[in-house]
Structure formats: structure tokens, C-alpha cells
N, C-alpha and C positions, 0 to 999 in steps of 0.2 A: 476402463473409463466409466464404463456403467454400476461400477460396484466399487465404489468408493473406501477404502482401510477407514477405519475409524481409531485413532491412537486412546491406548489402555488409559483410566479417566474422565474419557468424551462418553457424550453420548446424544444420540439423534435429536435432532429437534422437530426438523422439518424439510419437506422440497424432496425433490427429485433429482436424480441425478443428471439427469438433462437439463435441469431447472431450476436450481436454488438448494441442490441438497444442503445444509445447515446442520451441523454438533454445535457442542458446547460441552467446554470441563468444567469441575463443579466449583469454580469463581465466577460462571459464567461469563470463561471469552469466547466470542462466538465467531466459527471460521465456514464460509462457505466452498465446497466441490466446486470447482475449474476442472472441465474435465476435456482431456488430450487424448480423440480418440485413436492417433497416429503416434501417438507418443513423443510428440515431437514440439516445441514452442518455438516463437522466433519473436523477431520486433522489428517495427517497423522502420526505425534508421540504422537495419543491420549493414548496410553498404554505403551509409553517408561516414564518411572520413571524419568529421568532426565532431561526430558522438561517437563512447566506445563502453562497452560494457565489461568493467573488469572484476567486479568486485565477487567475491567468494560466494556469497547466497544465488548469484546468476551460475556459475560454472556446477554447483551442486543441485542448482534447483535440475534446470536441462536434464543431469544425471537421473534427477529423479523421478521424472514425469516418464525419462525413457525407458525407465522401471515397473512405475505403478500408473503412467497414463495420467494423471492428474496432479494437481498440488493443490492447498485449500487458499484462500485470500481473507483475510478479517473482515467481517460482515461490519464494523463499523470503525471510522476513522480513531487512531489510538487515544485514548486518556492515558492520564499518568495515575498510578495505581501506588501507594504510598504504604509500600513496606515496614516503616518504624525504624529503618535506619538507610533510606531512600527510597529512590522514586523508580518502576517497571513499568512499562506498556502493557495498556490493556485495551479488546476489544469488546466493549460492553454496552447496550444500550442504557442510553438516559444521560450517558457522563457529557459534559463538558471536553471537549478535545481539545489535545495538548496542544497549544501554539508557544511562541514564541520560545520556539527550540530550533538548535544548532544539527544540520545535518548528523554530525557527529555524535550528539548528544541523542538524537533521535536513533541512532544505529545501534549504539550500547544500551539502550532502554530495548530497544526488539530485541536483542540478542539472549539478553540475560533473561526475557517473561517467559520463556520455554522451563527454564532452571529453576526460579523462584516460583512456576506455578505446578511444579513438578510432573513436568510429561515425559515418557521414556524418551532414553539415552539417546533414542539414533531419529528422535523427533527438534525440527528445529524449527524457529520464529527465528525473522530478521526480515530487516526493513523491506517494503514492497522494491525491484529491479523494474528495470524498464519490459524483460521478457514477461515477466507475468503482471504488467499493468497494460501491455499491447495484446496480448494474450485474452486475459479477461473482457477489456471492451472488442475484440472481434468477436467473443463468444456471445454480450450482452445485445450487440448487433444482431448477429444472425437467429440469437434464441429468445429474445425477450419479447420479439412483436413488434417490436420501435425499431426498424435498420438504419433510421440514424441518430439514435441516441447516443453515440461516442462524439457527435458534430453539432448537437443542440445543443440549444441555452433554453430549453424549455422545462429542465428538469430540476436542477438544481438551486440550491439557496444562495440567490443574489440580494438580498434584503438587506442590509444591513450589517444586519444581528447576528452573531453564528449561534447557532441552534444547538442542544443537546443530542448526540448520535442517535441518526436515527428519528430524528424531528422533522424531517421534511419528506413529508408522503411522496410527492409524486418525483424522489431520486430516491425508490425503493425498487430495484429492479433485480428479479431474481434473486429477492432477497440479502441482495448486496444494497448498503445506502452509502448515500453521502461521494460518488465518484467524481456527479461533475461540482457540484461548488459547498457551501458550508466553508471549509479552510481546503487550500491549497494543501500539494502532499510533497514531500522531499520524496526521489526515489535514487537509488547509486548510480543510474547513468551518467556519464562524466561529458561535458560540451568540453571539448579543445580549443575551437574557435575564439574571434575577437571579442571581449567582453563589451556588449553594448550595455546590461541593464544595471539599474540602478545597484550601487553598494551598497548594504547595511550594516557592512561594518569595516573600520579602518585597518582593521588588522590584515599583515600580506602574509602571516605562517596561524596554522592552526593548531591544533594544545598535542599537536607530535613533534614540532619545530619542524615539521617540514613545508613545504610550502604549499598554497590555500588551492585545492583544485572546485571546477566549479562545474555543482550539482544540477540536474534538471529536476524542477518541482510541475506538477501536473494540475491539470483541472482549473479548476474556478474557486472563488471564496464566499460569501456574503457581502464580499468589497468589492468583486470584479467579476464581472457576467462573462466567463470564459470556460469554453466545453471542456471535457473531459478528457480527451484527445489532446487540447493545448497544452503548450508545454514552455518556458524558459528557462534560464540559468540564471544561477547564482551562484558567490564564494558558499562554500557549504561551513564556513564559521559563520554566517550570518541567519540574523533570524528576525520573523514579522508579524506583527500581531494574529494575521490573517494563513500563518503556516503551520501546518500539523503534518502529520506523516500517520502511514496504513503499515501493519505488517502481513507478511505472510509465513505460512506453516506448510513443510514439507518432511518425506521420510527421508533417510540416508537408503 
């Protein structure tokens, strides 16, 4: 946990490995050290019934942390990064973050920014899980100084406006920005439960024809003063001005 791989391409920026270690490949997306000194990750509604964690980036990530002790998380909420014959996720300071994207749309954009920014084979980006977004703020908790910065609203950007990644000083923590507000974040934990909140979109199947399961998005926006920690549901075909998504990077 203390001695962080750095994948072939990267290279250091800054921080410590208890603290903010930071790389960056030469596109400059930038991932910070989460570091698991038990090897071990979990989340906090591992045992409520009505979340369930199924998606393939949580079952490989676990794998991987129980390997090399850590996984890395995007130092800054994604932009969309425009290839010339479409659009990849990127973690970069200054951009503008992708909102008004479709869980869906949000997962194959993390997926494929590993491929298109070319990092080795057994190196992988895909959308942030509920384990390494529960993961990260107990780590920003216990290490950053503030132990209740996953439960404030004193950090992040509720103004308005959303901000350029990376534009709001005081949601700079251990070198990770932007967790509690700027834009809300999609992550693959799935709520089974009754749908109380609002719809954004009429559609009941999403572009598999199977039918619309519904995602938890995290944190706070520029639009709604809500901690980092918070969390709701939504159809994951739906999307809102004020929604963006994070990736994370880990090894096979």
C-alpha cells in the first residue's frame, strides 16, 4: 500500500502515498493512490438488501486491491475527451465535466479511455463502484485532517455554476477534487428498492432492450448542497444537467 505500481506511460506528479500520491500519462489524466493496507475494500450498504453491487469493475477491482493493496480514483471529475471520431473520458484539470450523460453512456466512455489513451493490457479504467467511492471517503476521513468531510457541505461547489475540474479550492483533498459537489457522479451500485425520485426520462428499457435498472449517483452539484457521502437513485437511461461521472484505474 505504501509503494504504489505506477503503470508503463505514467509518471509521478506528486503526494504521498498516505496522502495524495498522484501520476499522470502523457494526455495528462490524472489518478490518485487509494491505498488498502489490509488488502481488503468494502462499502457501506454491503448488508442492506436493497443495494447490490454487481457490476464487473467491483468484482475485479476487490481482486485487485487483494493483489497490490490499492487501486488509483481520477483526481478530477470526467470530461469528455473527443477523439475525431467520438467521445472518451478523461481525468484532467481545467475541463469542463461531462454532464448530461446516460449511466450507460458514462460506462463505455470509462471503459474504452484505458484503450484509446493506451495503457497496458492488464491496466483498466471504468466508471467509479460504490466499493471504491466508500473506500476513498473513509480513507479522506481518517487521512486528510477533516473526519467529517464525507458528511459536510462545507467543501464543495454549491454555487450555481459548475466549475472547471479542479476549480473549487477548498473540495481539494488529498489531492482528489471535486467529491462532494460541482456535478453529482453516476456510480454501478444498483437500488432494488421502490423508486421514489424523480424520472428524467420516459423510457422503461434502455439501448440493450432490456429493462431500465436504477443507478446510485453520489455527492452534491453546484445545484444542490448535498455531502459526498449522499446518495440517490435513478433509471441509469436518464441524465441531468447537473450529472457527471469519475472513473477509476486498477491492475488485473
Amino acid at each position: 500500500a505504501d509503494n504504489p505500481y505506477i503503470p508503463e506511460g505514467f509518471s509521478y506528479v506528486g503526494g504521498e502515498a498516505k496522502k495524495g500520491y498522484t501520476i499522470s500519462d502523457e494526455s495528462g489524466n490524472e489518478y490518485v493512490w487509494i491505498p488498502c493496507a489490509d488488502g481488503i475494500i468494502t462499502r457501506d450498504r454491503l448488508l442492506n438488501a436493497e443495494y447490490e453491487e454487481t457490476s464487473d469493475s467491483a468484482s475485479e477491482l476487490v481482486n485487485s486491491v487483494a493483489k497490490y493493496y490499492g487501486f488509483y480514483i481520477a483526481r478530477y471529475e470526467s470530461s469528455a475527451y473527443d477523439t475525431g471520431s467520438g467521445l472518451v473520458a478523461s481525468t484532467r484539470e481545467g475541463e469542463i465535466p461531462w454532464t448530461d450523460v446516460t449511466y450507460l453512456d458514462a460506462v463505455t466512455a470509462s471503459k474504452v479511455s484505458a484503450e484509446y489513451f493506451g495503457y497496458e493490457e492488464d491496466i483498466k479504467t471504468n466508471i467509479i463502484n460504490s466499493y471504491a467511492w466508500d473506500t476513498t471517503l473513509a480513507w479522506l476521513n481518517k487521512t486528510s485532517g477533516d473526519n467529517t468531510y464525507s458528511s459536510s457541505i462545507n467543501h464543495g461547489n454549491y454555487g450555481g455554476t459548475i466549475k472547471p475540474t479542479g476549480g473549487t479550492t477548498q473540495d481539494q483533498v488529498n489531492n482528489i477534487c471535486d467529491m462532494s459537489g460541482n456535478v453529482r457522479e453516476w456510480t454501478s451500485e444498483i437500488y432494488k428498492g421502490k423508486q421514489t425520485t424523480k424520472k428524467k426520462s420516459s423510457s422503461k428499457k434502455n439501448n440493450t432492450g432490456t429493462a431500465e435498472l436504477s443507478r446510485v449517483v453520489r455527492g452534491g452539484s453546484a445545484s444542490l448542497s448535498k455531502t459526498a457521502s449522499g446518495y440517490t437513485a435513478y433509471d441509469e437511461n436518464s441524465s441531468e444537467a447537473y450529472w457527471g461521472f469519475r472513473m477509476i484505474m486498477y491492475k488485473m
